[in-house]
FIMI-854151 format. One line per field, with one value per atom (N, C-alpha, C): residue number from 1; residue in one letter; atom name; z, y, x. Coordinates in steps of 0.02 Angstrom, whole numbers, padded with zeros to 5 digits. Each point is the difference from the previous one (the first is absolute). Layout:
! residues N
pos <- NUM_...
code <- A_...
site <- CA_...
Z <- Z_...
Y <- Y_...
X <- X_...
! end
This chain:
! residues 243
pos <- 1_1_1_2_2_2_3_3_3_4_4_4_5_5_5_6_6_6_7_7_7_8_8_8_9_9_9_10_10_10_11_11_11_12_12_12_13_13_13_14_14_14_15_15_15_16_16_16_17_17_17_18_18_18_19_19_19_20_20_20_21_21_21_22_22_22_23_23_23_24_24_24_25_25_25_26_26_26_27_27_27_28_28_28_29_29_29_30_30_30_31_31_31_32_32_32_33_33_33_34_34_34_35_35_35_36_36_36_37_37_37_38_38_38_39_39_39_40_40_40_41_41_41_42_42_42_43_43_43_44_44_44_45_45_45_46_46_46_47_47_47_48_48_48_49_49_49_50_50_50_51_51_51_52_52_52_53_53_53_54_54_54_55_55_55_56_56_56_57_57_57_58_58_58_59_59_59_60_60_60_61_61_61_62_62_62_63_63_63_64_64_64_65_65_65_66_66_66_67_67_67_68_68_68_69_69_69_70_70_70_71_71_71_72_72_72_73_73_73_74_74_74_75_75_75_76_76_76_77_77_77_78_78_78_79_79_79_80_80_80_81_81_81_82_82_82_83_83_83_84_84_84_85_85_85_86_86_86_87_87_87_88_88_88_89_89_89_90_90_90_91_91_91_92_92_92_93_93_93_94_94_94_95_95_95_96_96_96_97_97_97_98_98_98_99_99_99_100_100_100_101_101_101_102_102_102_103_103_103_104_104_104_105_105_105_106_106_106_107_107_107_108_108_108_109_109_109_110_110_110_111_111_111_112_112_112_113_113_113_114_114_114_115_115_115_116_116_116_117_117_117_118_118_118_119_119_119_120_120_120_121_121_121_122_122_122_123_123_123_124_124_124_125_125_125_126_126_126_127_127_127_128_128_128_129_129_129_130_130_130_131_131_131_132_132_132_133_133_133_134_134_134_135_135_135_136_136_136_137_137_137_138_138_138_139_139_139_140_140_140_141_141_141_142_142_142_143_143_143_144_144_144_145_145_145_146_146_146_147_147_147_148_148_148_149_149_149_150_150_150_151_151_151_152_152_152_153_153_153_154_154_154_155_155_155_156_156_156_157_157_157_158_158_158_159_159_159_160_160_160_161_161_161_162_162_162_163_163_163_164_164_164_165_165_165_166_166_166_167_167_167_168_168_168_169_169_169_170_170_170_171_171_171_172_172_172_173_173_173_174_174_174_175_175_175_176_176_176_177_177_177_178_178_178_179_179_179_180_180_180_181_181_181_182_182_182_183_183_183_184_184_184_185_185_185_186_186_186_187_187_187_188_188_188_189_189_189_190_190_190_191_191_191_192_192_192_193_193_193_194_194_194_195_195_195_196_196_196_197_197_197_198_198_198_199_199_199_200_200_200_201_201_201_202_202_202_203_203_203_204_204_204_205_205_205_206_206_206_207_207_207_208_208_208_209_209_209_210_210_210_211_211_211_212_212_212_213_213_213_214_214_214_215_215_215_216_216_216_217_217_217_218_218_218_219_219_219_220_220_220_221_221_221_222_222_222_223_223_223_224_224_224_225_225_225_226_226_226_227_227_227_228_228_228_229_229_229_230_230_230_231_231_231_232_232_232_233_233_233_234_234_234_235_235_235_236_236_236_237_237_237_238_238_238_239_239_239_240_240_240_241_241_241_242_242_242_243_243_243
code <- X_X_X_X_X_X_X_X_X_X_X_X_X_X_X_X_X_X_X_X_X_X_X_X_X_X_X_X_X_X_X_X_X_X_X_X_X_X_X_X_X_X_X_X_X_X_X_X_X_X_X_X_X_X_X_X_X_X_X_X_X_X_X_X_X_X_X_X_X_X_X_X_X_X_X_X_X_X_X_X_X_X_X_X_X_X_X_X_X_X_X_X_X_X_X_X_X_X_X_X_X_X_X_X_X_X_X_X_X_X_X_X_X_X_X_X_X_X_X_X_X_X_X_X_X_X_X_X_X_X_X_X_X_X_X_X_X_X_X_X_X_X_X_X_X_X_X_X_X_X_X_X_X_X_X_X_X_X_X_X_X_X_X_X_X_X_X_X_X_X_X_X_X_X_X_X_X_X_X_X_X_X_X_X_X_X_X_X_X_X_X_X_X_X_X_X_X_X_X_X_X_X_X_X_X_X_X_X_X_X_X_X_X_X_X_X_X_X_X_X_X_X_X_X_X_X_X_X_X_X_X_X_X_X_X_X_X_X_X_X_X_X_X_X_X_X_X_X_X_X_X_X_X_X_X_X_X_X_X_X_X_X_X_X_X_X_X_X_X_X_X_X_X_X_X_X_X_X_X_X_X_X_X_X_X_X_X_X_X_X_X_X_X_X_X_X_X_X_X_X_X_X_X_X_X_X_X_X_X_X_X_X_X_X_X_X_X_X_X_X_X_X_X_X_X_X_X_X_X_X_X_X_X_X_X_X_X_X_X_X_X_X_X_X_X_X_X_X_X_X_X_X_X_X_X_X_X_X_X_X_X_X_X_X_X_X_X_X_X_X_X_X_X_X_X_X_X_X_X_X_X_X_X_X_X_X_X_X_X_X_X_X_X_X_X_X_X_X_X_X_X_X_X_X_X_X_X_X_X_X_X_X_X_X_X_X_X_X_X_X_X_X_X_X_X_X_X_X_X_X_X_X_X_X_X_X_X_X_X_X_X_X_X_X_X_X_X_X_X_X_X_X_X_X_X_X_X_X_X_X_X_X_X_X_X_X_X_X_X_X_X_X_X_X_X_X_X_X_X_X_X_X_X_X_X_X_X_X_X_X_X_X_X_X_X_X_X_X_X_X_X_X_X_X_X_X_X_X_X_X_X_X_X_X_X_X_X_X_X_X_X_X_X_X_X_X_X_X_X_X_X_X_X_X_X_X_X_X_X_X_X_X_X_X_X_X_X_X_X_X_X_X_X_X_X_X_X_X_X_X_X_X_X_X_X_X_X_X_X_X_X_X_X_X_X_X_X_X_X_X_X_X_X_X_X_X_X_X_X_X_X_X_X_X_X_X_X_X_X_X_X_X_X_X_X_X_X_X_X_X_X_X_X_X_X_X_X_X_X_X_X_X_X_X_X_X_X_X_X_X_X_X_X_X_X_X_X_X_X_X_X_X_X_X_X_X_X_X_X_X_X_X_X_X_X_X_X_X_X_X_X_X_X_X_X_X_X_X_X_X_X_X_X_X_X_X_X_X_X_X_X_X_X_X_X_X_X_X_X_X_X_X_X_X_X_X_X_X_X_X_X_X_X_X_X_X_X_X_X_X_X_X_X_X_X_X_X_X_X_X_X_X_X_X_X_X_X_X_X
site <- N_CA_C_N_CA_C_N_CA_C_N_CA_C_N_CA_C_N_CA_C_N_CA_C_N_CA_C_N_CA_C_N_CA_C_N_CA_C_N_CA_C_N_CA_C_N_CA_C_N_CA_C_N_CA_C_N_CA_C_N_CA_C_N_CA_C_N_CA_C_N_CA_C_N_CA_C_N_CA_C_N_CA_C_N_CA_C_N_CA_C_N_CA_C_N_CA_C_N_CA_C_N_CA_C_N_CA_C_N_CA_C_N_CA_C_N_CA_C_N_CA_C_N_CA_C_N_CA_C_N_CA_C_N_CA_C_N_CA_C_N_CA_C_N_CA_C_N_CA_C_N_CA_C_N_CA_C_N_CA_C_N_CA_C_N_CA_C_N_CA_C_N_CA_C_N_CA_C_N_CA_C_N_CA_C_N_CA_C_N_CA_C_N_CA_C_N_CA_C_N_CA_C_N_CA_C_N_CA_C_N_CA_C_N_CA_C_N_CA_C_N_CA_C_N_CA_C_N_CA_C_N_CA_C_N_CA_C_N_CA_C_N_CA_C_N_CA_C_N_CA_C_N_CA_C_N_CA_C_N_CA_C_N_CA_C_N_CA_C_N_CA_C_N_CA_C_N_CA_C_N_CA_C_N_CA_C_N_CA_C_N_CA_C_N_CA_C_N_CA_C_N_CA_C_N_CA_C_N_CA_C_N_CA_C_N_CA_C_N_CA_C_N_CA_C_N_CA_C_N_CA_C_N_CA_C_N_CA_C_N_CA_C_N_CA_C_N_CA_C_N_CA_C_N_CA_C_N_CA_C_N_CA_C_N_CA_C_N_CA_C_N_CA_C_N_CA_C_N_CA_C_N_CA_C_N_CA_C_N_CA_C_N_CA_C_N_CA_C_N_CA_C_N_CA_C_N_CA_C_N_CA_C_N_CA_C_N_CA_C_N_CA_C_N_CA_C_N_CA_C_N_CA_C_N_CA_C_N_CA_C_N_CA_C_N_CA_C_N_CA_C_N_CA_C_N_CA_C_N_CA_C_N_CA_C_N_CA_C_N_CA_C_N_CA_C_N_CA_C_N_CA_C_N_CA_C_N_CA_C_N_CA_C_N_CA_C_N_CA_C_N_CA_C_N_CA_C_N_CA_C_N_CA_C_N_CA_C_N_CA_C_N_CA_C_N_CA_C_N_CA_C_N_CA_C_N_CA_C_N_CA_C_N_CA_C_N_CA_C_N_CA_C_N_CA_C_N_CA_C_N_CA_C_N_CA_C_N_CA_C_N_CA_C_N_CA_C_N_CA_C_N_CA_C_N_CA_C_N_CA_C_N_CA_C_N_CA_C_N_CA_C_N_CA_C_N_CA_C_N_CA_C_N_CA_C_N_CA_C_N_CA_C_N_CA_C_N_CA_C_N_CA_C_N_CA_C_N_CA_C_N_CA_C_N_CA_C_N_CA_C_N_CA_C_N_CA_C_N_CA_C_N_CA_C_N_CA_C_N_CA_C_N_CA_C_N_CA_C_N_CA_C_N_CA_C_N_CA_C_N_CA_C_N_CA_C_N_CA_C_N_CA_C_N_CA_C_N_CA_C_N_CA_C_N_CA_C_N_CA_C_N_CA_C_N_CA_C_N_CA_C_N_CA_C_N_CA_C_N_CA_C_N_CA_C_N_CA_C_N_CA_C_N_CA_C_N_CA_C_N_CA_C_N_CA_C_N_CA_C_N_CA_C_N_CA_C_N_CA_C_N_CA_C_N_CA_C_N_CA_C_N_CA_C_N_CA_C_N_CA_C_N_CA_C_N_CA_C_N_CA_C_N_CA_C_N_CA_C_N_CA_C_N_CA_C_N_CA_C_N_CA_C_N_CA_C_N_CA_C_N_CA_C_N_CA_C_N_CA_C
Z <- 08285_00004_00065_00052_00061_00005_-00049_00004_-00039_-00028_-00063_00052_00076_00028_00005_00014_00022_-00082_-00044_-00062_-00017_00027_-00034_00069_00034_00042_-00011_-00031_-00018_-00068_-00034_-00086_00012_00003_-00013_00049_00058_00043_-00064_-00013_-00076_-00049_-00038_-00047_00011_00085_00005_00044_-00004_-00005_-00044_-00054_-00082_00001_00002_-00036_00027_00060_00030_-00025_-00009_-00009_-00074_-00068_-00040_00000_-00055_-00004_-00066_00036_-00057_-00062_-00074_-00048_-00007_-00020_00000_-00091_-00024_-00051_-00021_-00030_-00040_-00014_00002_-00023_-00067_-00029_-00078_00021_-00025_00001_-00047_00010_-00041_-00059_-00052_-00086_-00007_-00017_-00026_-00086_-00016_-00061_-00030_-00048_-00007_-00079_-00016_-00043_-00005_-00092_-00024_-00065_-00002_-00094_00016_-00038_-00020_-00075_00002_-00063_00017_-00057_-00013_00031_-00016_00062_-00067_-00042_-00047_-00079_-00037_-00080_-00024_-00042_-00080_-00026_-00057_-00054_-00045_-00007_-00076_00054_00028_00040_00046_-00017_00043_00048_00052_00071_00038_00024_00042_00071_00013_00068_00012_00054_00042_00040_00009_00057_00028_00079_00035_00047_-00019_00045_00020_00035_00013_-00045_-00034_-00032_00009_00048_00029_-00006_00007_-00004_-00031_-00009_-00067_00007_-00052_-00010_-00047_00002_-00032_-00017_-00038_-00035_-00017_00019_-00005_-00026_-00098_-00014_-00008_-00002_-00030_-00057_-00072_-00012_-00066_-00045_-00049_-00058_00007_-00080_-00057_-00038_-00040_00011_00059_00022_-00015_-00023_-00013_00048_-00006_00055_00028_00067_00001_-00035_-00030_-00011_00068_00033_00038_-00003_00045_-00011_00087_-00011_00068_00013_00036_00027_00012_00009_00028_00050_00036_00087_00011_-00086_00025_00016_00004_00001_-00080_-00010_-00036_-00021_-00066_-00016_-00039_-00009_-00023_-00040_-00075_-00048_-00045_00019_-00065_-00033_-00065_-00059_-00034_00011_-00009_00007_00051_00049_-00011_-00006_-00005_00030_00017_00071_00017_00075_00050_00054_00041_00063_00006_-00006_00027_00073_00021_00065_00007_00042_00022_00040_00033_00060_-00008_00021_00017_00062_00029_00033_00022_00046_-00009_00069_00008_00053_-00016_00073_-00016_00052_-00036_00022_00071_00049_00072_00040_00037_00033_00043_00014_00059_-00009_-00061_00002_-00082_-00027_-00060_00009_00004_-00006_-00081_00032_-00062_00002_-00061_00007_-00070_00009_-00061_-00011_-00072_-00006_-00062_-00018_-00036_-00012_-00072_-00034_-00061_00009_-00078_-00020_-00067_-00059_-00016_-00024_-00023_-00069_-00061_-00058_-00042_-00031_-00003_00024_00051_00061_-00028_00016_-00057_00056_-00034_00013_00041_00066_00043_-00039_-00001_-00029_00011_-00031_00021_00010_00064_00011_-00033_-00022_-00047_00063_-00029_00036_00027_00046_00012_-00023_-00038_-00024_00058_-00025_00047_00008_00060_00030_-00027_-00037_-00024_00048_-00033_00062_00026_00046_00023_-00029_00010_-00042_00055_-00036_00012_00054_00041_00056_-00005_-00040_-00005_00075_00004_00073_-00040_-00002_-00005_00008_-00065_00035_-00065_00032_-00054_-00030_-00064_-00050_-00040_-00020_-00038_-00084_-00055_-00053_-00039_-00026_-00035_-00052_-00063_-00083_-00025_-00018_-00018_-00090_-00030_-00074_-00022_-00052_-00045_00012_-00034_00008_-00057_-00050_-00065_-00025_00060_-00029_00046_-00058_00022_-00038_-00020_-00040_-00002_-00029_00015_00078_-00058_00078_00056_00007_00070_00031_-00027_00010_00016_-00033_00028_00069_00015_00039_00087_-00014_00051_-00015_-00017_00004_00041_-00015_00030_00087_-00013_00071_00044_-00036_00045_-00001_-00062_-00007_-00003_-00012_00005_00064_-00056_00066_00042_-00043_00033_00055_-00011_00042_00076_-00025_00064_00018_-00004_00048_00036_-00050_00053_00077_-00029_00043_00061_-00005_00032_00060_-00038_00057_00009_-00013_00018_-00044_-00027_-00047_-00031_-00020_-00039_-00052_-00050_-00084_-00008_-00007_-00038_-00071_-00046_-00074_00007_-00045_00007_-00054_-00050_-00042_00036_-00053_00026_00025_-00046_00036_00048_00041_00061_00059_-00026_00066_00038_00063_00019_-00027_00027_-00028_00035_00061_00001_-00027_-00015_-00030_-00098_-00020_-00052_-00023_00081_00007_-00011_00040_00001_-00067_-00038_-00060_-00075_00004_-00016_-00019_-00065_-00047_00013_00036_-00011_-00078_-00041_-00041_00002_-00018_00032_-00055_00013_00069_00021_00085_00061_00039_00033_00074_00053_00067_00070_00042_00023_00062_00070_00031_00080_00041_00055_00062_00039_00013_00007_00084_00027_00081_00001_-00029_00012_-00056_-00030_-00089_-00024_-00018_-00029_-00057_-00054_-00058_00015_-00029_-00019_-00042_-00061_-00079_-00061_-00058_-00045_-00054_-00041_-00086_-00051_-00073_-00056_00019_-00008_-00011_-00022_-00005_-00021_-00039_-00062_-00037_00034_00038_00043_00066_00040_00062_00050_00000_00033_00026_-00055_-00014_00058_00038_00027_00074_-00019_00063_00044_-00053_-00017_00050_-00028_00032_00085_-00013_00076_00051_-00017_00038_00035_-00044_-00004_00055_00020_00039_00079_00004_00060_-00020_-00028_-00007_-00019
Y <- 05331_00043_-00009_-00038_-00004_-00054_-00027_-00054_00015_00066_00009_00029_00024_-00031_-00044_-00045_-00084_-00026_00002_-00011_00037_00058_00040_-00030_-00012_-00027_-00063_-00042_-00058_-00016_00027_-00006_00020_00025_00007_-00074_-00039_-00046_-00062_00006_-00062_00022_00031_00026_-00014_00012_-00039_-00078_-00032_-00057_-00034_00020_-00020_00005_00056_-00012_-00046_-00009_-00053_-00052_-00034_-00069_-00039_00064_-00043_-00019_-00044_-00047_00045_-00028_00063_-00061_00020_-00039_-00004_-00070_00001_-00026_00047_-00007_-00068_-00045_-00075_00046_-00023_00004_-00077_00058_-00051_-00047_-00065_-00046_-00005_00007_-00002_-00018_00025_-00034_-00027_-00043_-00012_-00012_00036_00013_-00048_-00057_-00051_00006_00016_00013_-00032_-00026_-00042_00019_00007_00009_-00060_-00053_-00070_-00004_-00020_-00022_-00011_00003_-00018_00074_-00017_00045_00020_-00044_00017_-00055_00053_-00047_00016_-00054_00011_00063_00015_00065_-00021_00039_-00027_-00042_-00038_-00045_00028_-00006_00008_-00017_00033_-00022_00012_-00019_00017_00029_00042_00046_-00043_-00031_-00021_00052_00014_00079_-00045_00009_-00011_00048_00033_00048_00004_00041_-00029_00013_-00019_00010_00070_00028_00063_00046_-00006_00044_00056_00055_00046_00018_-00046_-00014_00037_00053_00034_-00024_00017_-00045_00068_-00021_00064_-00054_-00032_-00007_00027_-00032_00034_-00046_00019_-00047_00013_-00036_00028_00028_00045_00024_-00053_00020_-00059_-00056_-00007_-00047_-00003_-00070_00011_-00002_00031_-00020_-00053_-00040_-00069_-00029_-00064_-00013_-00040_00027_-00026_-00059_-00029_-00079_-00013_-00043_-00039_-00071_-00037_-00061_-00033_-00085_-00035_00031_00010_00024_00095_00013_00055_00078_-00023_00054_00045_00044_00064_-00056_00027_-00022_00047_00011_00075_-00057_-00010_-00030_00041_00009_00023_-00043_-00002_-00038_00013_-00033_00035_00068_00029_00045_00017_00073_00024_00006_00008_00002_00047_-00001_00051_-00017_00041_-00019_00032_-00058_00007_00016_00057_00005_00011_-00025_00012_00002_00052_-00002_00024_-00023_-00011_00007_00038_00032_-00023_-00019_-00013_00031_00008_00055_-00048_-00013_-00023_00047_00038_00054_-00038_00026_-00010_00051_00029_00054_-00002_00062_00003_-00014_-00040_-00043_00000_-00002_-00008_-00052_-00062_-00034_00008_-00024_00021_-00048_-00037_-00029_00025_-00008_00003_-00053_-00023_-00080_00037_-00018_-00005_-00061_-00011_-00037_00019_-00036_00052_-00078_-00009_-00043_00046_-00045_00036_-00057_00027_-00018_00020_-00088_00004_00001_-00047_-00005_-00038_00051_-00047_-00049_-00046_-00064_00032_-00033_00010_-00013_00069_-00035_-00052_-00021_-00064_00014_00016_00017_-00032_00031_-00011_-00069_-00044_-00043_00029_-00022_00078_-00046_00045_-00019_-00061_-00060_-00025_-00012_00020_-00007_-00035_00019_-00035_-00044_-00060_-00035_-00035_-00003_00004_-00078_-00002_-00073_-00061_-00054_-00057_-00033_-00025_-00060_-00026_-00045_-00043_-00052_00041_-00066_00006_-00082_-00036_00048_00001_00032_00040_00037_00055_00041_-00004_00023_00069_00058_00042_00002_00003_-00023_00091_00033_00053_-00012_-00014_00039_00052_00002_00087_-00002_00029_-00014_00092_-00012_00092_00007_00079_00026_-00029_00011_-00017_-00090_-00026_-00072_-00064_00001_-00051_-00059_-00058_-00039_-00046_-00056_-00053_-00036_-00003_-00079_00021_00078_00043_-00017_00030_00008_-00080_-00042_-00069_-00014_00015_-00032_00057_00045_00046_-00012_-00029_-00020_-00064_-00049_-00066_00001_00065_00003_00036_00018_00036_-00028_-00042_-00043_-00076_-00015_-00091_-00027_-00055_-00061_00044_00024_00045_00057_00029_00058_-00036_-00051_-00056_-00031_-00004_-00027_00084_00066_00050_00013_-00008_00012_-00038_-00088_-00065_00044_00040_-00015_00077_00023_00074_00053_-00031_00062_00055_00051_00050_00002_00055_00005_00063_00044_00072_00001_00044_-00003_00093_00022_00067_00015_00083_00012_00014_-00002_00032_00089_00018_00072_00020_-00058_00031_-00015_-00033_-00009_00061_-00019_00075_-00013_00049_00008_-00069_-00032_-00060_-00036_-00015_-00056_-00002_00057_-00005_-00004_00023_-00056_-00056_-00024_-00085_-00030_00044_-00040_-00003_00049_00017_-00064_-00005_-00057_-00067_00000_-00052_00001_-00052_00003_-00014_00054_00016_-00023_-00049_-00008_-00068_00038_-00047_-00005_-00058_-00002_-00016_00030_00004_-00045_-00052_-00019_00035_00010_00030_-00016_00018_-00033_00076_-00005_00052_00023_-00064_00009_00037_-00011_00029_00044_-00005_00065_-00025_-00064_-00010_-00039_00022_-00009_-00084_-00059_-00069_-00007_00022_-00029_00056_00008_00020_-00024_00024_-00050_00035_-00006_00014_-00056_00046_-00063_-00025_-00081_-00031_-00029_-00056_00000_-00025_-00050_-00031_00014_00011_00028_-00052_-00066_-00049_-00019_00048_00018_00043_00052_00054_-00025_-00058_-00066_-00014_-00021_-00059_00057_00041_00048_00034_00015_00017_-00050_-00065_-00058_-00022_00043_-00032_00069_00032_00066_-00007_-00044_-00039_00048_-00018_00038_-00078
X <- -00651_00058_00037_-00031_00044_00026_00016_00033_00078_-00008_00056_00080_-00007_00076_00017_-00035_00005_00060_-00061_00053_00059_-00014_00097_00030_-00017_00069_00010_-00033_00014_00033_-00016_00011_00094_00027_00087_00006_-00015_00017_-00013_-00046_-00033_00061_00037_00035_00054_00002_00089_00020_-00076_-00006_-00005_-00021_-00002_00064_00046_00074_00034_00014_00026_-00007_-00072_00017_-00021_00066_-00007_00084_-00014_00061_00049_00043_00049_00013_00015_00009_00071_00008_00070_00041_00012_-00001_00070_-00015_00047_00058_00076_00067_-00010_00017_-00008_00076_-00026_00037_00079_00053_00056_-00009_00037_-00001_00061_00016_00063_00011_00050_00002_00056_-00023_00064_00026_00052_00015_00071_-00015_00097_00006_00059_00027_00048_00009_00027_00015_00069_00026_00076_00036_00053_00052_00046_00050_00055_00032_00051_-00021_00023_-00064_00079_00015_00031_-00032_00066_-00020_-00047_-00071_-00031_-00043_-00012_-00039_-00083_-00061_-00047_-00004_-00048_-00009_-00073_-00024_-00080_00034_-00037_-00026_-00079_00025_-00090_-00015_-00071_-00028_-00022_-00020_-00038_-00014_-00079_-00031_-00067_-00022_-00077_-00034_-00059_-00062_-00015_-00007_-00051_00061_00060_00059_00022_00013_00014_00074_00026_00056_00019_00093_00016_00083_00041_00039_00073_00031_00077_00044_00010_00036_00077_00045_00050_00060_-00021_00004_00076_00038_00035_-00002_00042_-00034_00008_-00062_-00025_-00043_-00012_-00040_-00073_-00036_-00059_-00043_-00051_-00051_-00039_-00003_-00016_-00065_-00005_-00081_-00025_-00060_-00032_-00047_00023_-00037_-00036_-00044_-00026_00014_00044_-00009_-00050_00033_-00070_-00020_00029_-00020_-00025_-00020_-00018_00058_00054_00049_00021_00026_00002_00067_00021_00085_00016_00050_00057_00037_-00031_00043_00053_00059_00044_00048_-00035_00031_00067_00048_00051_00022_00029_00017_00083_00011_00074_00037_00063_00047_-00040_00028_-00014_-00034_-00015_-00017_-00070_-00039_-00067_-00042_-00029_-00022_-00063_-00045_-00044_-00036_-00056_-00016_-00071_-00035_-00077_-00015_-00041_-00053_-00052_-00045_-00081_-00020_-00075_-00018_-00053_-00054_-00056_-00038_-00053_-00034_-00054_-00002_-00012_-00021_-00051_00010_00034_00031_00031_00073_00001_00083_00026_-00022_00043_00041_00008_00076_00049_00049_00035_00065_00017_00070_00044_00056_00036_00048_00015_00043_00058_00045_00058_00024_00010_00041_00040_00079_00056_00028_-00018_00028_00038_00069_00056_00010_-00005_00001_00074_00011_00073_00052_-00014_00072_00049_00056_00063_00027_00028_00010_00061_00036_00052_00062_00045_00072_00028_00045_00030_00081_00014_00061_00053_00044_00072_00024_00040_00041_00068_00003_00067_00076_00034_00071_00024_00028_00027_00079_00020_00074_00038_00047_00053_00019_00035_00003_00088_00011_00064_00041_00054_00037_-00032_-00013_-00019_00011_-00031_00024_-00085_-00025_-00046_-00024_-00075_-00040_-00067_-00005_-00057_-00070_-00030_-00065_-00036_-00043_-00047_00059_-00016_00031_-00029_00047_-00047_00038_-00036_00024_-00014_00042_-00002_00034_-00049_-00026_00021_00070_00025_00007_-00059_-00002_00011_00027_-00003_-00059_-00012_-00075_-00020_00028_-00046_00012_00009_00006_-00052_-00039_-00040_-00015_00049_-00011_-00042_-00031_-00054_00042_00052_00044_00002_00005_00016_-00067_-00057_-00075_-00033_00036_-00032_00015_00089_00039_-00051_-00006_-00041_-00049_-00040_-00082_00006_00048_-00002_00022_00049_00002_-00069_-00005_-00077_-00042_-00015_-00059_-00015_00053_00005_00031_00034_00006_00066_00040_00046_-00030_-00040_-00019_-00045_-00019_-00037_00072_00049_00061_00024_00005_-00004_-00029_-00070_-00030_-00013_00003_00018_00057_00030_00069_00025_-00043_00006_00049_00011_00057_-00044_00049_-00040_00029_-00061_00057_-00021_00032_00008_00035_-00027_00021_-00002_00070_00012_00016_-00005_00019_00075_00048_00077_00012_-00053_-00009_-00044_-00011_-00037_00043_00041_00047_00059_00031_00017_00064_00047_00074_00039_-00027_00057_-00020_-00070_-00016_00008_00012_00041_00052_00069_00047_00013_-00053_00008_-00012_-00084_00001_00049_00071_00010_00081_-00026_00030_-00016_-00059_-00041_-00043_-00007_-00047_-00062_-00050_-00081_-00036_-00075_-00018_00050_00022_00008_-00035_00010_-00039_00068_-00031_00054_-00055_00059_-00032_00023_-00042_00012_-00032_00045_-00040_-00036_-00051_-00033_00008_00020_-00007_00089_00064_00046_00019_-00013_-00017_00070_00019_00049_-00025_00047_-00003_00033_-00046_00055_-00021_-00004_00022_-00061_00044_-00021_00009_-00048_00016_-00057_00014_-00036_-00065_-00056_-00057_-00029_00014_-00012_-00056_00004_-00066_-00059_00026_-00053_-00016_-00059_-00001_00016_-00002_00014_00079_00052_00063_00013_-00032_-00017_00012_-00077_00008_00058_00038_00030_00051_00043_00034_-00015_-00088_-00007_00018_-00017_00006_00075_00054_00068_00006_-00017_-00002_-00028_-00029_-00020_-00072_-00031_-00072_-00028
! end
């Protein structure tokens, strides 16, 4: 028993030498996740036309999906690639504008990562108008210079005969329309009612279809005439025009 001060004065000195020298734990910062995620496909489809959606997300991921899609639209059939990716097949698909957006979270402590991807097919994109040719300028009285020529086609509305229809195919399409283009001229063909009020002046007791030669660089009219059966006739005339 005479030894039992010795130990209470020692025992708290042992207790807070023990605390001192342990090592504190230092608990790991979990390493970043990166979450890679794609929706791939097409951007604008014909009407009536199918299309694939490719996914690419992780394996371990829990991926959630906020279509928005047209009314009527069927629901995609799912397919897998060589490489393992998801595909969003729709088989013939209705106008409208397709959207979609996908989600994935890959569970982590501490972190959750999370990405989100979007992609919008637009189904049935109409083809770009094709702007009207704009009325062209009557053209002032004649003083003829050498050069590019513009040739205007002024036929009724309701007249389209074979001879007319040959004589404008050859210019557009044959050996005639390859000497146009050789040398730069142009050819416009007009119904009579699309023209403006001077230019139905001008055509006015001419017998239709005519063609006008003009010079496009000074808008003067040098020569008009009924046209002719043959397009080489046409030629034959632009040529005498300094064309």
């Amino acid at each position: 028993m005479r030894h039992l001060p010795w130990l209470a004065l020692c025992l708290p000195l042992l207790l807070v030498v023990q605390a001192g020298s342990q090592t504190p734990v230092v608990v790991p910062t979990p390493d970043p996740v990166t979450v890679n995620v794609k929706l791939e496909g097409p951007t604008e489809v014909p009407a009536g036309s199918g299309f694939p959606v490719f996914v690419t997300a992780p394996s371990d991921a829990v991926v959630r999906w906020k279509n928005d899609l047209p009314i009527g639209a069927q629901p995609p059939t799912e397919l897998t690639d060589n490489s393992g990716r998801t595909v969003l097949c729709f088989f013939g698909s209705v106008t409208g504008t397709y959207r979609f957006t996908m989600s994935a979270q890959i569970p982590s402590p501490g972190l959750d990562p999370f990405a989100e991807v979007e992609h919008v097919v637009v189904v049935g994109v109409p083809a770009p108008p094709v702007p009207p040719e704009p009325d062209p300028a009557p053209p002032t009285p004649p003083t003829p210079n050498p050069g590019k020529r513009k040739l205007v086609i002024v036929r009724e509305s309701a007249q389209q005969s074979p001879e007319l229809a040959r004589v404008i195919t050859a210019l557009r399409a044959g050996a005639e329309a390859k000497y146009l283009k050789e040398h730069g001229h142009l050819l416009s063909v007009y119904d009579d009612d699309e023209l403006s009020a001077d230019w139905q002046a001008l055509i006015s007791g001419v017998t239709l279809p005519a063609v006008f030669y003009v010079d496009p660089v000074t808008n003067v009219l040098l020569d008009k005439s009924p046209v002719p059966a043959k397009a080489s006739a046409v030629i034959d005339t632009l040529k005498a025009n300094g064309g």
